[in-house]
N, C-alpha and C positions, 0 to 999 in steps of 0.2 A: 165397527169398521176394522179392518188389517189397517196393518203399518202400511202397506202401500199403497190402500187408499186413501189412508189422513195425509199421506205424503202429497198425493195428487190435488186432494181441497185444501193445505195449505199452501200448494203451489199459487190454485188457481186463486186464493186470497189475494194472496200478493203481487197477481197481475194485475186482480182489479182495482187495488189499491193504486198502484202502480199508473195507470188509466186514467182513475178521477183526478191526482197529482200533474 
């Protein structure tokens, strides 16, 4: 992956995290 895609799946991590909280 580029840097700005691991940027985007760790983004999207920490929504979903973010959600089941």
């Amino acid at each position: 992956l580029t840097e700005l895609e691991q940027r985007v799946l760790d983004a999207e991590g920490r929504a979903d995290e973010a959600e089941d909280k």
